[in-house]
C-alpha positions in Angstrom: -88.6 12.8 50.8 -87.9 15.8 51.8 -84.0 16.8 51.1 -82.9 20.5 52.2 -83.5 21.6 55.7 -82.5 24.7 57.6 -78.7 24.7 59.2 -78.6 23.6 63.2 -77.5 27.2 64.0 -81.2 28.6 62.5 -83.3 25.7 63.7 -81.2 27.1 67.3 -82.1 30.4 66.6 -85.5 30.1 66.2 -86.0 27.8 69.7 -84.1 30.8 71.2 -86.6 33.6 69.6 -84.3 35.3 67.9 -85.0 35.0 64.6 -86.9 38.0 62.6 -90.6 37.1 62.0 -89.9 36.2 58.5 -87.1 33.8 58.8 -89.2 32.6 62.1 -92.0 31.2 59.7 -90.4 29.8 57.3 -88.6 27.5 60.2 -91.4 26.9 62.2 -93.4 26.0 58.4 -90.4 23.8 57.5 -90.1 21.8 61.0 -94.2 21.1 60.6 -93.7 19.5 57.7 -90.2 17.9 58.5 -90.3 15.3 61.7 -86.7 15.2 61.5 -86.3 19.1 62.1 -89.3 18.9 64.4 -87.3 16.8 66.6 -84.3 19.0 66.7 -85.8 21.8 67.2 -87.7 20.1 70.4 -84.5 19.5 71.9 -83.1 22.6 71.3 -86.3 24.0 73.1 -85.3 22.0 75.6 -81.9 22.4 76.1 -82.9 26.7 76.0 -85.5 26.2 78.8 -82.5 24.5 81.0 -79.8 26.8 80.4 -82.7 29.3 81.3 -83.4 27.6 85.0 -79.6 27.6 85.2 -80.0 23.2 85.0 -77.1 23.2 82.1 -73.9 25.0 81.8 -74.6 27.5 79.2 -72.6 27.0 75.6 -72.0 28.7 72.2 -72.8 25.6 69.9 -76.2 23.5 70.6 -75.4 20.4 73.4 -75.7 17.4 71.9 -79.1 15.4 72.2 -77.3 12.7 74.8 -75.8 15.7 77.0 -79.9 17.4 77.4 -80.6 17.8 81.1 -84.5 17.6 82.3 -85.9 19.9 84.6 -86.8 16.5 86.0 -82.6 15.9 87.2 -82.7 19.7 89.5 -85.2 19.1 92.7 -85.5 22.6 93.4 -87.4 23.0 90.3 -89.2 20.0 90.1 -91.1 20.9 93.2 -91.6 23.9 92.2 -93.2 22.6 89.2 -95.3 20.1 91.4 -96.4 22.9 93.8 -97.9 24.9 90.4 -99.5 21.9 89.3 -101.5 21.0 92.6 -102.8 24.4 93.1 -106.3 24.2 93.3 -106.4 28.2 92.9 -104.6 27.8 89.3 -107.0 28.8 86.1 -108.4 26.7 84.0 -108.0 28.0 80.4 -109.3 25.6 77.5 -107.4 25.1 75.1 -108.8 24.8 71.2 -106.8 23.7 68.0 -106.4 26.2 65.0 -108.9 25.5 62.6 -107.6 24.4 58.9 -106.8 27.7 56.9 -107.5 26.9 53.5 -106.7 29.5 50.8 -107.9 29.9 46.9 -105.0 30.9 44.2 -105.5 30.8 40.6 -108.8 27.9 41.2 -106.1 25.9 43.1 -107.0 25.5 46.8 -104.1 25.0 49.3 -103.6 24.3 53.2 -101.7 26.3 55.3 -99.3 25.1 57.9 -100.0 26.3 61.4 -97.3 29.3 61.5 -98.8 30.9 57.9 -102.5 30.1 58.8 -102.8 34.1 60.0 -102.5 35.3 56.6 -105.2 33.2 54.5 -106.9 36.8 53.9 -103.9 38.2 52.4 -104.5 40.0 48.7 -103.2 38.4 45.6 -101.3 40.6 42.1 -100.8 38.0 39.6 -98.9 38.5 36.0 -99.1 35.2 34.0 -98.8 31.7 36.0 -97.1 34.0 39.1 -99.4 35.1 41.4 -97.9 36.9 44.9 -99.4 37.6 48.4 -97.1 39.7 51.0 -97.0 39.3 54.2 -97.3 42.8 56.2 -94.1 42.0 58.2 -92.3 45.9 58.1 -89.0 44.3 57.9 -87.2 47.0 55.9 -85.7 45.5 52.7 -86.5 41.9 53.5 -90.0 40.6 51.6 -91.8 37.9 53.0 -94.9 36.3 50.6 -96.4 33.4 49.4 -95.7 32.7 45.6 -97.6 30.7 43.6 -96.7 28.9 40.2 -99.3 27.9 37.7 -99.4 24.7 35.9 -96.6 24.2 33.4 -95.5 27.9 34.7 -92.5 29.4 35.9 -90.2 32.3 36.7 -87.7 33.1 34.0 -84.0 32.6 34.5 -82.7 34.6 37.0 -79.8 35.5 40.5 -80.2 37.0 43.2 -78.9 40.2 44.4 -79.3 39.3 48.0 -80.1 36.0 49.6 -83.5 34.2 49.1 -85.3 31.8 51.5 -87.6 29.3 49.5 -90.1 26.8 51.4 -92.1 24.6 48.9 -95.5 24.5 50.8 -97.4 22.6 48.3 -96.5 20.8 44.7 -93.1 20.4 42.9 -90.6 22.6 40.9 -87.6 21.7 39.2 -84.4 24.1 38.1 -81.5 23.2 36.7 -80.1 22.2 40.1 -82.9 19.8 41.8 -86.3 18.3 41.8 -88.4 19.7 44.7 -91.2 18.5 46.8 -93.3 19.9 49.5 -91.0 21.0 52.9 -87.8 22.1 51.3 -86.2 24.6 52.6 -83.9 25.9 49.3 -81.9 29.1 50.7 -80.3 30.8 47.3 -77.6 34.0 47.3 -76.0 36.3 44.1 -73.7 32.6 43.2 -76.9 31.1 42.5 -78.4 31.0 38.8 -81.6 28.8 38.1 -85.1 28.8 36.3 -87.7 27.4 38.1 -90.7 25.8 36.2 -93.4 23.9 38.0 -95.5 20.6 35.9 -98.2 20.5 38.5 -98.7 24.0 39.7 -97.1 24.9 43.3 -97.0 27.2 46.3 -94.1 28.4 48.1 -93.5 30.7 51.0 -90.4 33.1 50.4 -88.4 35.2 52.3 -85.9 37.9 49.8 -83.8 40.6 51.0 -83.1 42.4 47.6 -84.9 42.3 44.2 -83.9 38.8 41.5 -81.7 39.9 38.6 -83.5 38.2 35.4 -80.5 37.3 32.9 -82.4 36.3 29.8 -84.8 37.3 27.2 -87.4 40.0 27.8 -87.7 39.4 31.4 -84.6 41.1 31.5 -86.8 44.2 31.0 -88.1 43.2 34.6 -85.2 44.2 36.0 -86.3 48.0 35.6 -88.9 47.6 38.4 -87.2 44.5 40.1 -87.5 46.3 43.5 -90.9 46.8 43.0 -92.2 43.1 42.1 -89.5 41.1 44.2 
């Protein structure tokens, strides 16, 4: 079961559009996988499209799911919606689902959600069980990718210097902290201090906005190029 989920205010954020594309993925990845988030974020779809058609009195914090208007409850706009529906001069445009993206890491073979299915042609750099694939984003200092862990591999003990977004895609990790399965949405910052290491092998979509500080052992010689591999 899945156990960490993205804050109300960024699940808000996202229905609203204003959420970088990074940050916008990882949600929209997170609330595929998650029904629970899936239904919040409806209703705060919702409760957006209202305030937009002036139908609820606009507010600072998300309304709560019993407080929701419908576009059904203003008249104005309801026939307005029934006028667009029985033009007969309205296009017709089919609509097809997005086929499966599957992608090939390290002879593993992994599904992408709908919101990552884009970048299934991305190139890979690996360096032991890690392999990395960025996304081409041109957010500045923030790194989006897709990280994969080999079998019985890891990433040696490490912080953060900035704040790192972590969506388990596929697979399970562990740290010192948690057990992990597939739709948890881990966000770590510079209190954080773990060392993930995976049994099964996994993929992960991140999101980093400054390079990891390794704190032990010869990885610590990583930190010379840390804003180079993070």
């Amino acid at each position: 079961m899945i156990k960490y989920h993205p804050a109300d205010d960024l699940l808000y954020a996202h229905a609203a559009g204003s959420l970088p594309a990074s940050m916008s993925i990882a949600v929209a990845a997170h609330s595929e996988m998650c029904e629970a988030c899936a239904k919040k974020l409806a209703l705060f779809e919702n409760q957006i499209a209202d305030e937009a058609f002036g139908l609820a009195e606009a507010s600072e914090t998300p309304l709560d799911s019993d407080n929701l208007l419908t576009a059904a409850d203003n008249d104005e706009f309801a026939g307005m919606l029934t006028a667009i529906m029985n033009d007969e001069q309205m296009p017709s445009t089919p609509i097809s689902p997005s086929p499966k993206s599957d992608i090939d890491v390290a002879g593993e073979r992994y599904t992408l959600p709908t919101a990552l299915r884009r970048y299934h042609h991305l190139g890979w750099s690996s360096v032991g069980a890690l392999s990395r694939a960025r996304l081409p984003l041109n957010e500045g200092d923030t790194r989006a990718s897709l990280l994969h862990i080999g079998m019985n591999g890891g990433v040696p003990s490490h912080t953060h210097k900035g704040t790192e977004v972590t969506l388990l895609l596929s697979g399970h990790f562990e740290d010192e902290h948690d057990s992990y399965v597939p739709g948890d949405f881990i966000i770590l910052d510079s209190s954080d201090h773990h060392t993930p290491q995976t049994h099964d092998g996994c993929l992960c979509y991140t999101v980093a906005d400054a390079p990891l500080h390794f704190t032990k052992g010869v990885s610590q010689l990583l930190n010379a190029v840390g804003h180079v591999i993070y």
